[in-house]
C-alpha positions as a Python dict, from the first residue, in 0.01 Angstrom:
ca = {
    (1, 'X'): (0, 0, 0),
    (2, 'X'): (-9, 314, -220),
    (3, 'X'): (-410, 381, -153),
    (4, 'X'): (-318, 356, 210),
    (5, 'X'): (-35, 576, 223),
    (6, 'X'): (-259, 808, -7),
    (7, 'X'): (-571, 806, 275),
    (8, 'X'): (-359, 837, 599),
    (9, 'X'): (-197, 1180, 453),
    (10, 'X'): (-502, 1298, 316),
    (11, 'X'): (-647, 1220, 670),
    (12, 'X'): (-354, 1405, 847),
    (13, 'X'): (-409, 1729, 660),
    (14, 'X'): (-749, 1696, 694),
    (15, 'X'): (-689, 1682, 1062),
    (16, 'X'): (-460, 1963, 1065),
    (17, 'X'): (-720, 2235, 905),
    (18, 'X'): (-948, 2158, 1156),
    (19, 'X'): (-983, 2442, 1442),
    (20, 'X'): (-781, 2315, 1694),
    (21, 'X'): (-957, 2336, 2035),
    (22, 'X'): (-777, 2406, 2399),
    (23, 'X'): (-954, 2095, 2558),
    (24, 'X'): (-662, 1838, 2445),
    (25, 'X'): (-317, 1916, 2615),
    (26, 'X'): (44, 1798, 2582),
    (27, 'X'): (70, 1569, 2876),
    (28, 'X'): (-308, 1422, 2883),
    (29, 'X'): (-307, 1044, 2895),
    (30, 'X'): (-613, 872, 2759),
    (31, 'X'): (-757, 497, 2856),
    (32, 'X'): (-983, 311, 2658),
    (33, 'X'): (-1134, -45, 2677),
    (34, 'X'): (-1290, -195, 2344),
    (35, 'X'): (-1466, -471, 2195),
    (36, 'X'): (-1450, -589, 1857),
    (37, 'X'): (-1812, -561, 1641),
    (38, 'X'): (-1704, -737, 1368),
    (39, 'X'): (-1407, -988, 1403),
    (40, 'X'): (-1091, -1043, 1166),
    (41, 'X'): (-1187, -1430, 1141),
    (42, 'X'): (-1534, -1359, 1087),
    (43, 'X'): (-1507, -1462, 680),
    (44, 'X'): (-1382, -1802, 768),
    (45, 'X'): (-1711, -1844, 956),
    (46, 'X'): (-1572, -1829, 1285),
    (47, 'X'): (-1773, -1798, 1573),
    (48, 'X'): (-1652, -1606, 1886),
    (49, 'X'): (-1550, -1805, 2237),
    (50, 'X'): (-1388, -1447, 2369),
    (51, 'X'): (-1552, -1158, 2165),
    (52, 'X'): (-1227, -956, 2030),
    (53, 'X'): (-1151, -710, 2330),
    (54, 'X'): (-911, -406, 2379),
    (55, 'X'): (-735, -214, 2582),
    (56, 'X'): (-484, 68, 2457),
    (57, 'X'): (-323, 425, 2710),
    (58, 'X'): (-281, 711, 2467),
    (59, 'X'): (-21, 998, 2597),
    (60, 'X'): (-83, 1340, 2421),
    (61, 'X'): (274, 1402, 2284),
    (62, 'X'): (154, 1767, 2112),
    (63, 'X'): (-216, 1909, 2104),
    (64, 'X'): (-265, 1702, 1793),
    (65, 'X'): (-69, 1350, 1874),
    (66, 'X'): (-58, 1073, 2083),
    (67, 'X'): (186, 756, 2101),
    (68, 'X'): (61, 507, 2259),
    (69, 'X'): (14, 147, 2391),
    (70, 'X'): (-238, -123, 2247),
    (71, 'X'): (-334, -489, 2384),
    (72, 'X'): (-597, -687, 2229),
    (73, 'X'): (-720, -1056, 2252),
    (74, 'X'): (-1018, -1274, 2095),
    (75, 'X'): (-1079, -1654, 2098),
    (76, 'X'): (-1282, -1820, 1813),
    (77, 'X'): (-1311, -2137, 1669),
    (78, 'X'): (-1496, -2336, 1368),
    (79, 'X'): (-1626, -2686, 1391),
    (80, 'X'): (-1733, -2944, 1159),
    (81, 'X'): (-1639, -2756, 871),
    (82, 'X'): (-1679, -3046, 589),
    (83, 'X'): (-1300, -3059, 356),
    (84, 'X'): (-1325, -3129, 19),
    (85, 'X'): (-1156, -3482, 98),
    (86, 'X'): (-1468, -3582, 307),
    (87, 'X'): (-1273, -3486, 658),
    (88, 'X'): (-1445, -3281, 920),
    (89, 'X'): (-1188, -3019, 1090),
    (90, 'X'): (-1247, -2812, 1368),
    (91, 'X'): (-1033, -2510, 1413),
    (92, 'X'): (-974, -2319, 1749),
    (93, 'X'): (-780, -1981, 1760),
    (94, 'X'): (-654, -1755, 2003),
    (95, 'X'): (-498, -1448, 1906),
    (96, 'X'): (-278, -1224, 2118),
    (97, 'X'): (-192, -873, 1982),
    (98, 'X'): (52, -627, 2165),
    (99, 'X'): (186, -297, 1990),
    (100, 'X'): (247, 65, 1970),
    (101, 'X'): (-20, 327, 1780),
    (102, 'X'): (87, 699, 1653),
    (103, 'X'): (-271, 891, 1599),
    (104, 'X'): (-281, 1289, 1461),
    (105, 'X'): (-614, 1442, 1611),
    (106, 'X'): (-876, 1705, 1524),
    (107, 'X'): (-1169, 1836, 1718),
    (108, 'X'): (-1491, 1924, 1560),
    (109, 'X'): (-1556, 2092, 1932),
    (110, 'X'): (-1480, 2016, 2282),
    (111, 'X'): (-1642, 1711, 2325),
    (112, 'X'): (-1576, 1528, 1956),
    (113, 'X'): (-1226, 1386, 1862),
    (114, 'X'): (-1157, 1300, 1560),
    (115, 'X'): (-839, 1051, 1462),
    (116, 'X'): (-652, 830, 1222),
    (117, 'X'): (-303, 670, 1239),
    (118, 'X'): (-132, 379, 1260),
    (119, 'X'): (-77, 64, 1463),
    (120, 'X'): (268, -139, 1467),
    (121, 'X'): (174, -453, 1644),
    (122, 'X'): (344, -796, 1722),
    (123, 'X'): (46, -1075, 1658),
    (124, 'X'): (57, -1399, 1862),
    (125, 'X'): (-178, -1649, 1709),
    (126, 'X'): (-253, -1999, 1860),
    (127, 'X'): (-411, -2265, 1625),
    (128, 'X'): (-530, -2567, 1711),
    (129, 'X'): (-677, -2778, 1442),
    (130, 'X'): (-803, -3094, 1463),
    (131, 'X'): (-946, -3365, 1177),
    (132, 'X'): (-1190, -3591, 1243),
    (133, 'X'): (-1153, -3499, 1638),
    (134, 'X'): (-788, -3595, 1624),
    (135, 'X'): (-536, -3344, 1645),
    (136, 'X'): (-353, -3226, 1291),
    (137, 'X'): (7, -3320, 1370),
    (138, 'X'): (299, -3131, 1172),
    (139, 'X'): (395, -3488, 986),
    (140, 'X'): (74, -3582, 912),
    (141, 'X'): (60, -3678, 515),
    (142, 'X'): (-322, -3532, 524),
    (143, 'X'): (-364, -3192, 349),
    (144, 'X'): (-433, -2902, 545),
    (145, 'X'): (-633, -2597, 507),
    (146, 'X'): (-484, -2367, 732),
    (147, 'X'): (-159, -2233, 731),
    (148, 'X'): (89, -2304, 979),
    (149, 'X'): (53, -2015, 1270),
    (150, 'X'): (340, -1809, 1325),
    (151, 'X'): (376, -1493, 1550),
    (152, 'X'): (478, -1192, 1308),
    (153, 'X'): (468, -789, 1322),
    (154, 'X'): (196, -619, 1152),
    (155, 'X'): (88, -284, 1054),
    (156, 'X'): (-247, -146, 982),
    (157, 'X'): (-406, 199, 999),
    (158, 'X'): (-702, 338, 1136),
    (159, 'X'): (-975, 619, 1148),
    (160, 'X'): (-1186, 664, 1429),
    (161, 'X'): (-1408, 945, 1671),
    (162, 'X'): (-1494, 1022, 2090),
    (163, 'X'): (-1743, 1174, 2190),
    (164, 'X'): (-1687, 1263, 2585),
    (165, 'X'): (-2003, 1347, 2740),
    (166, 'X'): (-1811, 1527, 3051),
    (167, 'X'): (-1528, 1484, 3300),
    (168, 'X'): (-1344, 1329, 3066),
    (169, 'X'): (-1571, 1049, 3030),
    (170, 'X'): (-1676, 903, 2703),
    (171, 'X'): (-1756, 663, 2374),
    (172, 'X'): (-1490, 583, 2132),
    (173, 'X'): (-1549, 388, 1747),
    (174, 'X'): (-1277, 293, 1518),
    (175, 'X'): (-1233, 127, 1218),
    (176, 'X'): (-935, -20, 1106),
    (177, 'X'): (-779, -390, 1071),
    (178, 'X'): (-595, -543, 1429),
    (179, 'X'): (-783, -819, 1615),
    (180, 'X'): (-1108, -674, 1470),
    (181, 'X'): (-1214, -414, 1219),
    (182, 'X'): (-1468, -216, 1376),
    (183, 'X'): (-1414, -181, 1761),
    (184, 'X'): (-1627, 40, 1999),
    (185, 'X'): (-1591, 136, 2380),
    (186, 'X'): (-1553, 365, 2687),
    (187, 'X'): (-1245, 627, 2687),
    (188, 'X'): (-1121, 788, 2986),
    (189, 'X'): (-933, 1117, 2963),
    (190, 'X'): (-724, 1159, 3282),
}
């Protein structure tokens, strides 16, 4: 927790030296629709039924902020993985993320933004797993190899860049853990 307090203030005053530039204003609101490259459940082998998608309406607060709102979804699921007791389980999950993001800016010019902040999100996961085709019920004496779901807040930071290519139009990349840790998409600046 100490390296990432240590890289989001380094990334803030890195952010701050940079020449401000007069195309970002108090008051702007910013849309942007994503999809996930590389998934969260990816390392369990996971393959992707919905790709991890998201949407998220910035509101500049200063020149160099924005608060705003994030949404996110993906569906994936595992089957056939082979247990160690000789069981086959299949594992579908669907993940719902809603939360709030806080991002200092830089510009390099008037069409690149640069960013990092953080995300304060309430996670939704639904997992359905199944043994042998039948589903895993709570009582079941069998071992299990997934923890229980439960919806919980998290936090995460993140570092990302838009270009806009004009009238407000643009591409947007981000790294950072949420329901994926690299995303990529369109922005709109209204």
């Amino acid at each position: 927790m100490k390296n990432v307090t240590l890289i989001f203030a380094l990334m803030c005053a890195s952010f701050i030296a940079l020449q401000a530039q007069a195309s970002f204003k108090p008051g702007q609101v910013e849309l942007a629709a994503g999809v996930g490259i590389f998934s969260t459940y990816a390392k369990d082998g996971a393959q992707s039924i919905v790709p991890p998608v998201s949407l998220r309406a910035d509101v500049r607060l200063a020149e160099r902020f924005t608060l705003g709102a994030y949404a996110a979804y993906s569906k994936s699921e595992v089957n056939n993985r082979l247990l160690p007791d000789g069981t086959l389980q299949d594992i579908r999950n669907e993940s719902l993320m809603l939360g709030l993001r806080a991002a200092a800016h830089g510009s390099l010019n008037d069409k690149v933004n640069i960013y990092g902040g953080a995300l304060l999100a309430y996670d939704m996961p639904n997992v359905d797993e199944r043994i042998n085709g039948l589903p895993k019920s709570a009582n079941d004496d069998q071992p299990s190899f997934v923890q229980p779901a439960s919806s919980k807040f998290l936090y995460s930071a993140f570092v990302g860049a838009s270009y806009y290519t004009g009238h407000g139009i643009g591409f947007f990349g981000e790294v950072g853990y949420g329901i994926s840790i690299l995303n990529a998409g369109l922005t709109i600046r209204l």
